[in-house]
VMD Tcl script that draws the C-alpha trace (Angstrom):
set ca {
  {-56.89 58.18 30.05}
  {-55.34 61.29 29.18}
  {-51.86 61.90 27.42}
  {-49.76 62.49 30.75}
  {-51.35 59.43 32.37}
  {-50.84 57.30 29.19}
  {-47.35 58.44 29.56}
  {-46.29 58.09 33.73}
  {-47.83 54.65 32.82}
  {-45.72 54.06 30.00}
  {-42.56 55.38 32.17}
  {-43.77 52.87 35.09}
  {-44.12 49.71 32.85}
  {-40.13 50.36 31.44}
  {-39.19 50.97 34.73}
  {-40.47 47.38 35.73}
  {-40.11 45.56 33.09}
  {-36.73 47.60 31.67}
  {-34.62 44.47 32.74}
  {-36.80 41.66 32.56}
  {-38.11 41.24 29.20}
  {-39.74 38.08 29.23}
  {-41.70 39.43 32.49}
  {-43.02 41.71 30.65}
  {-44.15 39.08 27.50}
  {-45.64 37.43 29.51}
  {-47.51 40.30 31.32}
  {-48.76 41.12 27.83}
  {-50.05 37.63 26.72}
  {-52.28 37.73 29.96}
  {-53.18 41.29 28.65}
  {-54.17 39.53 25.37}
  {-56.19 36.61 26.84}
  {-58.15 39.33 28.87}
  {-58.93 40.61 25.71}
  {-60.29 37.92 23.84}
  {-62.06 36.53 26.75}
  {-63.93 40.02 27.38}
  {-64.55 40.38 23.29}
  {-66.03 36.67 23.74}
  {-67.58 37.24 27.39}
  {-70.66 38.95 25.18}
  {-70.71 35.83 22.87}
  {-70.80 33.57 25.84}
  {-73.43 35.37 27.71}
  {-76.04 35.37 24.99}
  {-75.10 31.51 24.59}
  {-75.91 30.87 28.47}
  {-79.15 33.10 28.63}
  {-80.13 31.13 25.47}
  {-79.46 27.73 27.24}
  {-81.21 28.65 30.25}
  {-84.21 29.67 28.48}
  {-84.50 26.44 25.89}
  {-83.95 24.44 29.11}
  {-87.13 26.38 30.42}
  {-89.43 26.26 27.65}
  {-88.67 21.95 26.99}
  {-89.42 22.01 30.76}
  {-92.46 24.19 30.68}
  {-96.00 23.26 29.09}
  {-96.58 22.97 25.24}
  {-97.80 27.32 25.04}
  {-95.22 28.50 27.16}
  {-92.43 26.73 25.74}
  {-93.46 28.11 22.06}
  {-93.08 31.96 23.06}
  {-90.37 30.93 25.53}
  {-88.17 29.37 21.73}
  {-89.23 32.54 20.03}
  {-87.54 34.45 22.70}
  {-84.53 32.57 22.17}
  {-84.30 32.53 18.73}
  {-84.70 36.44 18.86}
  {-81.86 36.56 21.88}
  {-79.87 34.22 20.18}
  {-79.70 35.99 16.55}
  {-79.56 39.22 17.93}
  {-76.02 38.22 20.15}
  {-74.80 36.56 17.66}
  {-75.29 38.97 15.22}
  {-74.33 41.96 17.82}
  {-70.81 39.56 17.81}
  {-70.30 39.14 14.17}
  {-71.04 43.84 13.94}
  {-68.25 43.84 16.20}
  {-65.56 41.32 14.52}
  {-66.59 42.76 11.10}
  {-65.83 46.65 12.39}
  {-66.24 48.34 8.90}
  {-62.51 50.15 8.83}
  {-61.56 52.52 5.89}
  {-58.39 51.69 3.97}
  {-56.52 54.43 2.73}
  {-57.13 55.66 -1.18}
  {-53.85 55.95 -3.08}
  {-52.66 54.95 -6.42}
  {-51.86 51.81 -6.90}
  {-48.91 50.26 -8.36}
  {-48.35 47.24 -10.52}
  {-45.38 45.18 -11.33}
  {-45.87 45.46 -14.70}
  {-46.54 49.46 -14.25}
  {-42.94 49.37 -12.77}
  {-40.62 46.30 -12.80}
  {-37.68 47.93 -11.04}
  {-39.43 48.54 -7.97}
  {-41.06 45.46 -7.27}
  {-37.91 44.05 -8.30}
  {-36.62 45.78 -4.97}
  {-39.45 44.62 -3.17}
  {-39.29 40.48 -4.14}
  {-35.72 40.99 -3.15}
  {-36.72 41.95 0.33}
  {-39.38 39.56 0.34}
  {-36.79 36.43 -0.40}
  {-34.26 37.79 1.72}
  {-36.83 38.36 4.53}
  {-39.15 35.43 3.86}
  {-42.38 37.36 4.11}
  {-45.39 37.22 1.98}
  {-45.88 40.04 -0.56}
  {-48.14 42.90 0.47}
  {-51.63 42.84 -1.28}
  {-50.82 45.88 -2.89}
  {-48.11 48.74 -3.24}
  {-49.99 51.86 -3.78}
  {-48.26 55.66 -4.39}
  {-48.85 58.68 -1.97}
  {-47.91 62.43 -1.44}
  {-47.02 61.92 1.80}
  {-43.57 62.25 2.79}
  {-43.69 59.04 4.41}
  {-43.30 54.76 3.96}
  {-45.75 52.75 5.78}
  {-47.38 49.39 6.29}
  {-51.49 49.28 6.56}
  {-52.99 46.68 8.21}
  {-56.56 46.25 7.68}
  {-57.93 43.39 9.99}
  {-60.70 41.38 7.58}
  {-61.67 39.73 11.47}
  {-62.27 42.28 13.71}
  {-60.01 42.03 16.92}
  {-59.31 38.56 15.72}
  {-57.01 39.94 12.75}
  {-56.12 38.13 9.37}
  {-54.89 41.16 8.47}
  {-53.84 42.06 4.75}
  {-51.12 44.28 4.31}
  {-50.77 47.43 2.08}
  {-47.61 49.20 1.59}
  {-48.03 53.16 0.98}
  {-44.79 55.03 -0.21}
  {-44.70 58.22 -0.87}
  {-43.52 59.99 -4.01}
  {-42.17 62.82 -2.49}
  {-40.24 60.90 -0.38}
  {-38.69 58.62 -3.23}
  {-37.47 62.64 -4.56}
  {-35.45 62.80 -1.33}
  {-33.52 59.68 -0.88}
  {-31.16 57.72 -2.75}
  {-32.11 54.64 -3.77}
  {-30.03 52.92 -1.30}
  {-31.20 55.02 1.07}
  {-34.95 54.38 0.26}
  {-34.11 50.43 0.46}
  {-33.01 50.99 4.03}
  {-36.15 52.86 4.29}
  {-38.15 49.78 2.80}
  {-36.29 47.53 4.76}
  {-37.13 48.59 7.85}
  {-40.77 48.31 6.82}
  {-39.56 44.38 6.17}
  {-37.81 43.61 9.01}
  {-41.75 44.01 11.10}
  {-42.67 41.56 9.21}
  {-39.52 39.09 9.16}
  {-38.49 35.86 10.14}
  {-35.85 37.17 11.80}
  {-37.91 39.32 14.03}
  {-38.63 38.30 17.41}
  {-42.12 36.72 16.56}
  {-43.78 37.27 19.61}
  {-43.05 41.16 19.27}
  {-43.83 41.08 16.18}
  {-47.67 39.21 16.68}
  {-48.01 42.43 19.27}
  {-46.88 45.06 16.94}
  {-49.56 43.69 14.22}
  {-52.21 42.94 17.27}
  {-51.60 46.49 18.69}
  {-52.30 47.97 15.25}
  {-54.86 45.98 14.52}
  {-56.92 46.52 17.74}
  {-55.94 50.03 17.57}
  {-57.72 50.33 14.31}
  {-60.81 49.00 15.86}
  {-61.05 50.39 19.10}
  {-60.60 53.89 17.07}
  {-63.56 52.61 14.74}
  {-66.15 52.03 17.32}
  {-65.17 55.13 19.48}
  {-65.88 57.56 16.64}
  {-69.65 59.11 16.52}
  {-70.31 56.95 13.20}
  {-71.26 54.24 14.25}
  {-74.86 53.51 15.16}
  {-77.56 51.28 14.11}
  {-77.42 47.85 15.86}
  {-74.35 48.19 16.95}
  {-75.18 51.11 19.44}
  {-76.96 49.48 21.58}
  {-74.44 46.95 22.44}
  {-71.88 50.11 22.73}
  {-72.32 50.70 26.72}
  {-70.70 47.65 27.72}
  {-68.74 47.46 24.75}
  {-66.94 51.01 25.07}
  {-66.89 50.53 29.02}
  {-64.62 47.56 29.01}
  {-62.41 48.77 26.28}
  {-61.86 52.22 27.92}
  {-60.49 50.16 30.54}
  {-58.48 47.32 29.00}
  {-57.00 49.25 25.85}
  {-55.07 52.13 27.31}
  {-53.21 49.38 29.78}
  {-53.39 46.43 26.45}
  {-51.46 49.65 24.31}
  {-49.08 50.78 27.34}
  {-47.40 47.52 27.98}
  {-47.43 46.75 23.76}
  {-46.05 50.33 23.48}
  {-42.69 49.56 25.48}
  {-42.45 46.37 23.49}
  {-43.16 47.96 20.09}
  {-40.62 50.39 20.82}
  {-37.96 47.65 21.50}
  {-38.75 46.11 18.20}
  {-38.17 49.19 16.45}
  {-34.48 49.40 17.53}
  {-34.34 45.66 16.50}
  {-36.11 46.37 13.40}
  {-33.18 49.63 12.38}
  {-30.95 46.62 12.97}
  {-32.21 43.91 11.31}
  {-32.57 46.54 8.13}
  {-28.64 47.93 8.83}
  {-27.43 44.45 8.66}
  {-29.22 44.26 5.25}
  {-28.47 46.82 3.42}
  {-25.56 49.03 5.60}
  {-26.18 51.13 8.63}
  {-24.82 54.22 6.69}
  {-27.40 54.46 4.22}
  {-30.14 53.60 6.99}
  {-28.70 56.42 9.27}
  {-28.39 59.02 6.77}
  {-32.18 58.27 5.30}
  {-33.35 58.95 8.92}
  {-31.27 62.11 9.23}
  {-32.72 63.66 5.83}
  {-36.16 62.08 7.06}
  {-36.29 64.73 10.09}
  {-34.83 67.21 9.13}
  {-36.76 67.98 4.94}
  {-39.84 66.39 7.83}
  {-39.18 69.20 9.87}
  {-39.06 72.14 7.12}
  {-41.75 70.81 5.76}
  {-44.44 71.19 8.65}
  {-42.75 74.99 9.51}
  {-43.01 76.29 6.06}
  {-44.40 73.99 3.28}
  {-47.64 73.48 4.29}
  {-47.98 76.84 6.11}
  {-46.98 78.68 2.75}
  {-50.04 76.00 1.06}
  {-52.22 77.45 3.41}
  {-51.94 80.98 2.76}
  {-52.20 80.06 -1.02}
  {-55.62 78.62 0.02}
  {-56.73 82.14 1.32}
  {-56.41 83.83 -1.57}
  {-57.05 81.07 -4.82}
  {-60.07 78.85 -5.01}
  {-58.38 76.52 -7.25}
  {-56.77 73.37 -5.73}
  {-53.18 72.60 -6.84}
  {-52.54 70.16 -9.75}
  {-48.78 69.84 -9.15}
  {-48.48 69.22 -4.97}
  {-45.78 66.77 -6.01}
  {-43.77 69.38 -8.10}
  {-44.28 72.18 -5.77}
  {-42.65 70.53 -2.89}
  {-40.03 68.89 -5.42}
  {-39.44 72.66 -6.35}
  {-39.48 73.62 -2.34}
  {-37.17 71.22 -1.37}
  {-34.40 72.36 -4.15}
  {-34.58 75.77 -2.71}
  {-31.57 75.95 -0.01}
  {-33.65 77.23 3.25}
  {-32.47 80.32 5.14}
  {-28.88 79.48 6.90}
  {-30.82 80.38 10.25}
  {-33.44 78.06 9.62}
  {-31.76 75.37 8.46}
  {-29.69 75.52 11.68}
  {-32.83 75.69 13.97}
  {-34.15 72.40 12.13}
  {-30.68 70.76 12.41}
  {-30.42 71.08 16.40}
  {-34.35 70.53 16.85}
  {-33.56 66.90 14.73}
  {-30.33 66.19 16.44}
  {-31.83 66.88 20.54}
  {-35.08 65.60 19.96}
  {-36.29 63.78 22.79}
  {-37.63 60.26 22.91}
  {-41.35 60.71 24.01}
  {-44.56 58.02 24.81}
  {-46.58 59.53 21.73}
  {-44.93 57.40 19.08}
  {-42.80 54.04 19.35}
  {-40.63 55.86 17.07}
  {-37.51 56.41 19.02}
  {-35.65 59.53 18.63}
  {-33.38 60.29 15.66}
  {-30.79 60.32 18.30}
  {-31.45 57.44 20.50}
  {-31.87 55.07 17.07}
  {-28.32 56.23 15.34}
  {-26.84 55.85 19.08}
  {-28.17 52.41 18.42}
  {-26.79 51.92 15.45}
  {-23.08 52.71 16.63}
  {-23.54 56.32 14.93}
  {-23.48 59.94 16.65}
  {-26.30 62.22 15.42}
  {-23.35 64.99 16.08}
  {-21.56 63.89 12.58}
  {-24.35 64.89 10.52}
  {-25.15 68.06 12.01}
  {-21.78 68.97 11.22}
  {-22.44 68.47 7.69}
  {-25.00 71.41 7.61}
  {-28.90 70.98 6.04}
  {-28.90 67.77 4.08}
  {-29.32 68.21 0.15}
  {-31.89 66.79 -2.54}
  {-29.98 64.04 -4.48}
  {-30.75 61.92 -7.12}
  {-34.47 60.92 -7.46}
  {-35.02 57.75 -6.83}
  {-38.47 58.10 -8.75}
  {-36.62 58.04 -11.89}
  {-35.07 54.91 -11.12}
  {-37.63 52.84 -9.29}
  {-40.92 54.18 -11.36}
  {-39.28 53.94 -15.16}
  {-41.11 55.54 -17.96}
  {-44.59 55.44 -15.84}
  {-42.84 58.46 -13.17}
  {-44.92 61.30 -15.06}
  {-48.14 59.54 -14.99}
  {-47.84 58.24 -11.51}
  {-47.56 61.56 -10.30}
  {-49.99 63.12 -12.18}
  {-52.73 60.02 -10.82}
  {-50.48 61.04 -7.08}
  {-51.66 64.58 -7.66}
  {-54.90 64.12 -8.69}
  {-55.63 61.66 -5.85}
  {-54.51 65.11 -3.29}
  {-57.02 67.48 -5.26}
  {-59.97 65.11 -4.48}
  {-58.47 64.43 -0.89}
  {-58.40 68.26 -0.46}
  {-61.07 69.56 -2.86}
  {-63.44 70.67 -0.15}
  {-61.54 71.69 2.56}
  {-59.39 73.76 0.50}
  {-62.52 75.50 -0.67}
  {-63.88 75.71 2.83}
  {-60.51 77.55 3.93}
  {-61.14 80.07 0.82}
  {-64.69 80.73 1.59}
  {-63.39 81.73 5.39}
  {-60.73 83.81 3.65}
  {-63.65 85.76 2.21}
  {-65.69 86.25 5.23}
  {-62.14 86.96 7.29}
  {-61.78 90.16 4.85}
  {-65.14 91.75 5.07}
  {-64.49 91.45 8.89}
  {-61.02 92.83 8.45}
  {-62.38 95.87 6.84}
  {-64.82 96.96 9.42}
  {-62.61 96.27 11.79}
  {-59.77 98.61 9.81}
  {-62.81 101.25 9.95}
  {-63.57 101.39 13.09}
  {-60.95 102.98 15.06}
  {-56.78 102.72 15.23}
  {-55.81 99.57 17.00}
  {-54.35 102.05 20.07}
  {-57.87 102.91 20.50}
  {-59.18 99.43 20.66}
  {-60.00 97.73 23.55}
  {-58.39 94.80 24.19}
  {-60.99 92.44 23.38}
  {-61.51 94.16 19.64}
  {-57.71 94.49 19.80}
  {-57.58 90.33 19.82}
  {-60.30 90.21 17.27}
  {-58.29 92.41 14.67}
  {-55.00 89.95 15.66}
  {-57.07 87.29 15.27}
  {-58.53 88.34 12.07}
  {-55.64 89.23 10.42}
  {-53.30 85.85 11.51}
  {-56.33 83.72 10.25}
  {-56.20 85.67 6.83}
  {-52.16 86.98 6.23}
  {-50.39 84.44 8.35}
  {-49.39 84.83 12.67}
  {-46.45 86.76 11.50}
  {-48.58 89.47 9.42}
  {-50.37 90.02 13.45}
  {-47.22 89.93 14.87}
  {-47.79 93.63 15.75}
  {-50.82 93.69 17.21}
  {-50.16 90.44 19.10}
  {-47.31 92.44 21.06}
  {-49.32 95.58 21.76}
  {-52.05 93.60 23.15}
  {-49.55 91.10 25.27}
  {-47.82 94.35 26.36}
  {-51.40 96.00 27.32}
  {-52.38 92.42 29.00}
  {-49.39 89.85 29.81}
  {-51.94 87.11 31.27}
  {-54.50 87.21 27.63}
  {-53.84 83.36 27.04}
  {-55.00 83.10 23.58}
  {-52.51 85.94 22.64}
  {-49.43 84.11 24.59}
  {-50.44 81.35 23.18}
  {-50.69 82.28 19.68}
  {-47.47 84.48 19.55}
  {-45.60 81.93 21.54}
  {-46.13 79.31 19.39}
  {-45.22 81.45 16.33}
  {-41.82 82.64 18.02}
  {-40.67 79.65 19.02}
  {-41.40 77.79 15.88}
  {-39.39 80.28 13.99}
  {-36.45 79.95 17.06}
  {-37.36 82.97 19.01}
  {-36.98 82.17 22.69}
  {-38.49 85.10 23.41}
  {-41.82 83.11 22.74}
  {-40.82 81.14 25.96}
  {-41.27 84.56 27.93}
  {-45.02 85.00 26.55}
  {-45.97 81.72 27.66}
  {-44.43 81.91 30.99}
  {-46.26 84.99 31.89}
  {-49.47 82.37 31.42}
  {-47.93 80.06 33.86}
  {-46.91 83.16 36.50}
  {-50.79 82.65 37.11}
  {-51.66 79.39 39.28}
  {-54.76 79.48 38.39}
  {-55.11 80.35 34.49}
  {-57.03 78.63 32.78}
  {-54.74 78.25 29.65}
  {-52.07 76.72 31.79}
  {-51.90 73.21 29.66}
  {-52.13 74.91 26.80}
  {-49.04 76.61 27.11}
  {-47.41 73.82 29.00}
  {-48.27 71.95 25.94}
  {-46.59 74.20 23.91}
  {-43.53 74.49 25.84}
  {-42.83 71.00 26.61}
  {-43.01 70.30 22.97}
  {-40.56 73.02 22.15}
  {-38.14 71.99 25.58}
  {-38.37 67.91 23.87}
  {-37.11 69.51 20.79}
  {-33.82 71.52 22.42}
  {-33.18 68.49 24.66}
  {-33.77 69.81 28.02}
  {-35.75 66.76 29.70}
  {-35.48 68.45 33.20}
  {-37.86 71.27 31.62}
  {-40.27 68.68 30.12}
  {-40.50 67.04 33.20}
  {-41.09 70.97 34.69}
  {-44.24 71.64 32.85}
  {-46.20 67.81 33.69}
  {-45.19 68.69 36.81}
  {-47.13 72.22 36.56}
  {-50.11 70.36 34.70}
  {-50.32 67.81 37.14}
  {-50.95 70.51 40.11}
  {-53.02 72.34 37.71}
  {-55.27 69.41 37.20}
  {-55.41 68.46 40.81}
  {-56.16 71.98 41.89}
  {-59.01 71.77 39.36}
  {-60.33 67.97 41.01}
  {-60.00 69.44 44.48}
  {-62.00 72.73 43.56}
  {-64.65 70.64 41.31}
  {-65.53 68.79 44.64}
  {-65.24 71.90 46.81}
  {-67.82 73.30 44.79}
  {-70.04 70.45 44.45}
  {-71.72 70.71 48.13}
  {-72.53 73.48 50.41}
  {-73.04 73.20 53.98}
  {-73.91 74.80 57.30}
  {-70.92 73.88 58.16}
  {-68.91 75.63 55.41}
  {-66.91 78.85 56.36}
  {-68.68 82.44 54.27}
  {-67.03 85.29 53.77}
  {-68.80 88.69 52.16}
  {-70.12 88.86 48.67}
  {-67.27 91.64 47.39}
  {-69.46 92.30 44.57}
  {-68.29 96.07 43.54}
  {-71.12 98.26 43.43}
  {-72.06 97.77 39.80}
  {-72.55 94.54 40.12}
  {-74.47 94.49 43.38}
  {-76.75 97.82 41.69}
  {-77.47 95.21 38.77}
  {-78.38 91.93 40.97}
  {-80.99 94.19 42.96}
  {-82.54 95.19 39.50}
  {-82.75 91.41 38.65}
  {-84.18 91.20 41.99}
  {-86.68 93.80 41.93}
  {-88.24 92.70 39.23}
  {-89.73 89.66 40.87}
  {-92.68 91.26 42.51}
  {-93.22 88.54 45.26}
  {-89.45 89.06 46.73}
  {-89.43 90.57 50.42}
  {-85.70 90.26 51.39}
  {-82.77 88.57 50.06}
  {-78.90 87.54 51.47}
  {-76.18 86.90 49.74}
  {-72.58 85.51 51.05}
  {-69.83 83.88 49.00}
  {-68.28 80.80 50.42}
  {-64.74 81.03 51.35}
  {-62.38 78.55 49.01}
  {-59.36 76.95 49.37}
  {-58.59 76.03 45.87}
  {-58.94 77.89 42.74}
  {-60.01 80.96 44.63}
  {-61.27 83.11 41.16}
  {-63.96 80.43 40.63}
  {-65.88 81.98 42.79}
  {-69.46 80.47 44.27}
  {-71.92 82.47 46.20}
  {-75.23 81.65 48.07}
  {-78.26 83.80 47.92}
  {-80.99 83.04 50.07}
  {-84.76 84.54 48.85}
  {-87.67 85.15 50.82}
  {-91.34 86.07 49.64}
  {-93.71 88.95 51.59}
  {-94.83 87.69 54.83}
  {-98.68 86.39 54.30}
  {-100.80 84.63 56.63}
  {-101.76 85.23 60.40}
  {-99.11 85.06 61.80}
  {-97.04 86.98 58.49}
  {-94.25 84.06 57.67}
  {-93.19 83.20 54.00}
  {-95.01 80.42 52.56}
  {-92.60 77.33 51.71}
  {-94.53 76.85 48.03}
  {-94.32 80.58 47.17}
  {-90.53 81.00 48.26}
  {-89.44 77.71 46.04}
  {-91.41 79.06 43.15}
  {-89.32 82.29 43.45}
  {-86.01 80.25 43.77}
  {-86.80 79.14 41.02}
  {-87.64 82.14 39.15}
  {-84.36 83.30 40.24}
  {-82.24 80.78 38.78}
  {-82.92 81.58 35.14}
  {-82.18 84.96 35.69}
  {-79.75 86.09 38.07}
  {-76.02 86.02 36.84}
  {-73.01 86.32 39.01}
  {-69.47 86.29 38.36}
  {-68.93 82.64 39.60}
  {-71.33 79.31 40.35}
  {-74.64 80.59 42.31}
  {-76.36 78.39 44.78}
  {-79.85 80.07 45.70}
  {-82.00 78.76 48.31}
  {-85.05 79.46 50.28}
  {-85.30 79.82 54.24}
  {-87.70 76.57 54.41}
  {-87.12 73.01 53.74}
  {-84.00 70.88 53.91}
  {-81.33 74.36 53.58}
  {-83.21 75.74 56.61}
  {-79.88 75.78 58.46}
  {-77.75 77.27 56.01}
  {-80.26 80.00 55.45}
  {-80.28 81.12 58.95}
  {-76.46 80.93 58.57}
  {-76.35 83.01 56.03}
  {-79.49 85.50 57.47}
  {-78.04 86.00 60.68}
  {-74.14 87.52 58.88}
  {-74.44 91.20 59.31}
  {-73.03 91.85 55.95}
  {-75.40 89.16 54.16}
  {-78.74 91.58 53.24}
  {-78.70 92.92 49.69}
  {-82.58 93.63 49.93}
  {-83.84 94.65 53.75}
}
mol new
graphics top color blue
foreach p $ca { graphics top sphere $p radius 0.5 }
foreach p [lrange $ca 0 end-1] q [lrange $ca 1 end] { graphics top cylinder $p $q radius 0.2 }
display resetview
């Protein structure tokens, strides 16, 4: 199921269930007994095969019965043990460092407060990240079947950005999943969705193989089916039980402290992803050595006041942000509305500011060493694909400079022209190819990588005039980059606010993708019956086919028509027909000799579109006479 259907099926479930809640609890227990009875359907099929045969083999004589029993001891430990591969789905827990209450009193000291006030069991282990991010990991020890344990990951950088009350509201939230208070039905779902989700992704990647690929047919087949509906219906609940878990958290510890941690949340989230990691990037390109201080240098990033017109872009891309089906996260907007708060107050305080680390306070005397263990963990995390993005560097420059030797970039074609954008943005940055991006666009509005590439970069910096690139794509019915740049755009439209435009570009990707369905299956069959129109092959083209064709020695004439389309019109598909030299008494083309030339043919003629070629004899008689008897059909009398 792709994103947009994930997401109309989302939108259909809240509009059916929006005002009947337990309707829609109790669509999503039936969900879950489908689940579990298809996980166990597997289980329950070996055991019945097994019966039948033991029931066969007591009936049978005294030598059947013996290989009949070793054929169900063989079925019967192979099931079972097919079951017990799939409960026990290896998963990999994340690597972080881990934190002890002896290592640092005052935080766990936070933590058993939450715990008491919450009445939840303590995690089996806090561990220390350099993500800017809090989360819960559940790691199912049963398959589908859960018994989860539960690891909390915080992330240093993030403890540098909040206050400590403000990181408790944080931490709170994480609680209130896990509460008493909680609805507990929502909240069984919200650890069942995660859970399964961890699985299903598990046995979909390539990894796995052994003996558990040969049970993966059936396997994948049902949960292709049952998980996208199991994870639309759990989706509209998990995202009601994150609005009750912001309250459950605001009635602990203030809703002004929760609110203003999710403010600076998006926003430093936000100038992070444009110009932190971008900026680590480029460093890639030109050191080999990883960074020992990631923690520091985005510390040090984050003290630096941004650009007034970039802090203003972030502020109004937090503060519209659409809610979207992607994540049960609501939007920053739609969760302080929630809360009784406007997202309009804080954008009228400007760019939030760094303020008191709540490292210092939470991690004691063990702060430096944390983060030194924190930034060690991110150099072996990134060892080898920061080397791999140096190495490319390397090879990127001795491109660059026979490119820069060949010729000036006015007297490049357009497809060197990309290449020398392309090299440069991979090796100085999108902005460094800025240039070259615009000469080519301006040479050839409808390149889509270009549009796409400069888009992006212009609107991402708050340049609507990226909007105008990626348009031109979409001036095109039939371009092939077309949900590419609606991607692009409806990401950038959720951000501003403007759901009417959203709703614009599925609509353009939705007649895109039909328009591709309906000209797949147009193309698919050819018939007498089908409408042909002439080849309009320009005389290059044609000159070059009836070299191909001259080559074969036992051609004698040849036709060729191009069948007239109603969708997707520049996919073209033409139908050559092939005949050998007349042998025989009565001098007609053998059937044998004029297949064996067909299929000559197909390995090396090439068209600009699909090519159908057929021989006047056997079951495309008909269309060959079709196509023989159009006057402007010969290409070799």
């Amino acid at each position: 199921m792709t994103d947009e259907q994930f997401d109309q099926l989302v939108k259909r479930i809240q509009q059916r269930y929006g005002s009947r809640p337990r309707w829609l609890r109790a669509r999503i227990a039936w969900l879950v007994a489908v689940g579990y009875a298809g996980f166990l359907a597997g289980l329950l099929l070996v055991l019945v095969i097994s019966a039948g045969l033991t029931f066969v083999a007591v009936v049978a004589g005294t030598e059947p019965s013996l290989v009949l029993m070793a054929i169900v001891a063989l079925l019967l430990a192979f099931g079972l043990w097919q079951m017990l591969v799939f409960l026990w789905v290896p998963l990999k827990t994340a690597k972080a460092r881990v934190v002890t209450e002896d290592e640092v009193p005052m935080l766990f000291r936070v933590l058993k407060q939450l715990e008491d006030d919450y009445r939840t069991p303590p995690f089996h282990s806090v561990q220390m990240t350099s993500d800017f991010n809090a989360s819960v990991q559940m790691v199912p020890r049963w398959g589908v079947f859960g018994f989860n344990r539960t690891h909390l990951f915080l992330g240093l950088p993030l403890m540098q950005m909040l206050s400590p009350e403000q990181f408790a509201a944080v931490l709170a939230h994480e609680f209130a999943h896990s509460s008493s208070q909680h609805d507990r039905f929502g909240m069984w779902i919200y650890r069942l969705r995660q859970t399964w989700s961890r699985v299903f992704t598990e046995l979909q990647s390539a990894g796995n193989g052994g003996v558990l690929s040969s049970f993966r047919g059936p396997l994948m087949g049902f949960i292709n089916w049952y998980w996208p509906r199991f994870n639309a219906h759990a989706f509209v609940l998990s995202r009601a039980n994150e609005y009750q878990a912001d309250r459950i958290a605001a009635e602990w510890g203030g809703a002004s402290p929760l609110a203003q941690a999710l403010w600076r949340i998006e926003c430093f989230g936000r100038r992070l992803n444009d110009d932190f990691w971008n900026e680590l990037t480029l460093l890639a390109r030109s050191h080999d050595e990883v960074p020992e201080d990631v923690v520091a240098r985005m510390k040090a990033f984050f003290d630096e006041e941004p650009k007034p017109e970039d802090g203003q872009r972030w502020i109004e891309q937090s503060s519209q942000f659409l809610t979207g089906s992607i994540d049960t996260h609501p939007s920053l907007s739609d969760r302080l509305q929630a809360l009784g708060l406007d997202v309009r107050e804080f954008a009228r305080d400007g760019f939030p500011i760094p303020v008191a680390q709540t490292a210092d306070v939470l991690l004691g005397p063990e702060r430096d060493q944390i983060e030194q263990d924190v930034n060690a963990q991110w150099q072996r995390e990134n060892r080898l694909r920061w080397q791999n993005v140096f190495h490319q560097a390397r090879r990127i420059e001795k491109r660059l400079v026979t490119i820069d030797g060949a010729a000036e970039p006015t007297t490049l074609t357009v497809e060197q022209l990309w290449e020398h954008a392309r090299t440069i943005g991979q090796l100085q940055g999108t902005a460094a190819a800025e240039p070259l991006l615009r000469q080519l666009l301006k040479r050839t509005p409808l390149h889509g990588n270009a549009a796409i590439v400069l888009g992006s970069h212009l609107l991402e910096r708050g340049n609507n005039e990226g909007e105008q690139f990626l348009r031109h794509i979409l001036s095109d019915p039939e371009h092939d980059m077309i949900p590419a740049a609606c991607g692009v755009l409806s990401a950038h439209f959720q951000e501003l606010g403007q759901s009417e435009k959203v709703r614009e570009m599925q609509a353009i990707v939705s007649r895109f993708q039909a328009a591709q369905i309906a000209a797949a299956t147009e193309r698919s069959v050819v018939t007498v019956k089908d409408p042909f129109v002439p080849h309009g092959l320009s005389e290059t083209e044609l000159a070059s086919l009836r070299a191909t064709l001259a080559a074969q020695t036992e051609i004698a004439a040849a036709w060729l028509v191009r069948k007239e389309l109603k969708h997707v019109q520049k996919q073209q598909l033409f139908v050559l027909v092939a005949r050998t030299k007349p042998n025989g008494l009565f001098g007609g083309s053998n059937a044998d000799r004029d297949r064996a030339l067909v299929t000559a043919l197909m390995s090396s003629v090439k068209l600009p579109g699909r090519l159908l070629i057929v021989a006047p004899q056997g079951g495309f008689r008909a269309l060959a006479q079709k196509i023989m008897a159009s006057e402007s059909s010969p290409i070799v009398p």
